[in-house]
C-alpha positions as CSV (number, residue, x, y, z in Angstrom):
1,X,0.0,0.0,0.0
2,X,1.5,3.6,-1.1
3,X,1.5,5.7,1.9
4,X,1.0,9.7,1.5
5,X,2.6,12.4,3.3
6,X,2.8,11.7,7.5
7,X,-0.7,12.1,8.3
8,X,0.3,14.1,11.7
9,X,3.0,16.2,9.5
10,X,-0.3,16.7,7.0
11,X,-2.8,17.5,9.8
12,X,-0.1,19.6,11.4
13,X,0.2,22.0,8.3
14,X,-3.5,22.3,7.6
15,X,-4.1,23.5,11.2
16,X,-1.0,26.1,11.3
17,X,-2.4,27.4,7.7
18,X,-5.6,27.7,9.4
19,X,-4.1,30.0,12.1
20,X,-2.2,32.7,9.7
21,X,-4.6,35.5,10.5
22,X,-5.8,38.1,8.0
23,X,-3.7,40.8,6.7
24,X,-0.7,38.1,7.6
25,X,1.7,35.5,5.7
26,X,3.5,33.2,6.1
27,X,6.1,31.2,4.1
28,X,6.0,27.5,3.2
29,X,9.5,26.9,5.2
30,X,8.2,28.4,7.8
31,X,4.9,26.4,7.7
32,X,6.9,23.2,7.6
33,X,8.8,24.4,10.4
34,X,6.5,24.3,12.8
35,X,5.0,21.4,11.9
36,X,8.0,19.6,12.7
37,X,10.1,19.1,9.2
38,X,12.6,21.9,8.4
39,X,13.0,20.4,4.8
40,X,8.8,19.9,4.2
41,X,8.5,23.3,2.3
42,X,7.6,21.1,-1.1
43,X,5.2,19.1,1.0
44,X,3.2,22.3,2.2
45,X,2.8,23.3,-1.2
46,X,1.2,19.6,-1.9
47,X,-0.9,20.2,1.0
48,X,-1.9,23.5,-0.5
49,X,-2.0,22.0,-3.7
50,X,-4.5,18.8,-2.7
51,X,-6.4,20.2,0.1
52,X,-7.1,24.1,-0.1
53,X,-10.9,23.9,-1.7
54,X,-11.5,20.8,0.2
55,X,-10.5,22.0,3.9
56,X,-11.5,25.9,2.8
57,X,-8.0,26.8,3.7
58,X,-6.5,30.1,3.3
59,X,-4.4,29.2,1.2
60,X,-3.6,32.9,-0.4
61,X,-1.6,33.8,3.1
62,X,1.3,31.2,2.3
63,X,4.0,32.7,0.3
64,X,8.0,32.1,-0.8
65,X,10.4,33.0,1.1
66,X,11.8,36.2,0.0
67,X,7.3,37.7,0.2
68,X,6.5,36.9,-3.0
69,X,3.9,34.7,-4.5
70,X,4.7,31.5,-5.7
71,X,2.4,31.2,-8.6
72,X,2.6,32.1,-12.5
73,X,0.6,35.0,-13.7
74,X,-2.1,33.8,-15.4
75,X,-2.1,30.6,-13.3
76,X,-3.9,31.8,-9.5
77,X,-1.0,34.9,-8.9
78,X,-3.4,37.5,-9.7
79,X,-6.2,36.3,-7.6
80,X,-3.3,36.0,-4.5
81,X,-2.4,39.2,-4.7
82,X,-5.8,40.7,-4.8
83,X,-6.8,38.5,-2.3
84,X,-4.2,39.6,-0.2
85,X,-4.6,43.2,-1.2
86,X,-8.0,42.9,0.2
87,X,-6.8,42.0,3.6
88,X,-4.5,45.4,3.9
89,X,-1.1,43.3,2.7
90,X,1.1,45.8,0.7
91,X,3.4,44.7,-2.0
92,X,6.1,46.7,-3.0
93,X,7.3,47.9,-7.0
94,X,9.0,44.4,-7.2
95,X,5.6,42.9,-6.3
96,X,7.6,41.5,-2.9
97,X,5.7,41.5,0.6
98,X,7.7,43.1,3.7
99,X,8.1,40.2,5.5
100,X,9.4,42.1,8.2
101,X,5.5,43.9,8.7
102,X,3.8,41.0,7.5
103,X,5.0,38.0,8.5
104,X,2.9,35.6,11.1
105,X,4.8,34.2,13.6
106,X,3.0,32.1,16.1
């Protein structure tokens, strides 16, 4: 039998995504961090990937590492931003988020 992602690693992540408040972000290292794999940044996007619609995640709050958004234009990055817009995060002239102002940390 093929085994998925940890299930504890996988419930982990959808419950710290689910507590990046509005107007906040939070990176997918930083994500995998805290639930317990320094090196599961790949795997949060999967989780973000598989399970956003299905849990109603918020999944517009999780960025890169250096604040800006992961996806293509054309391809969900417009909607991300706006979403995020909407929620009083700025992006600056290199479409980058101050992590520094914007950044959850639990």
């Amino acid at each position: 039998m093929c085994k998925r992602l940890n299930d504890t690693f996988y419930e982990k992540v959808k419950a710290i995504i689910r507590s990046v408040p509005k107007g906040k972000v939070a990176t997918y290292g930083q994500i995998a961090a805290y639930a317990g794999n320094l090196r599961g940044a790949r795997q949060v996007a999967w989780v973000l990937h598989s399970s956003s619609r299905k849990y109603e995640l918020p999944w517009h709050r999780i960025v890169g590492s250096r604040g800006k958004i992961s996806l293509k234009h054309m391809q969900g990055y417009e909607l991300q931003k706006s979403l995020l817009i909407a929620e009083g995060v700025a992006f600056d002239g290199n479409d980058c988020i101050d992590l520094e102002k914007y950044q959850w940390r639990r």
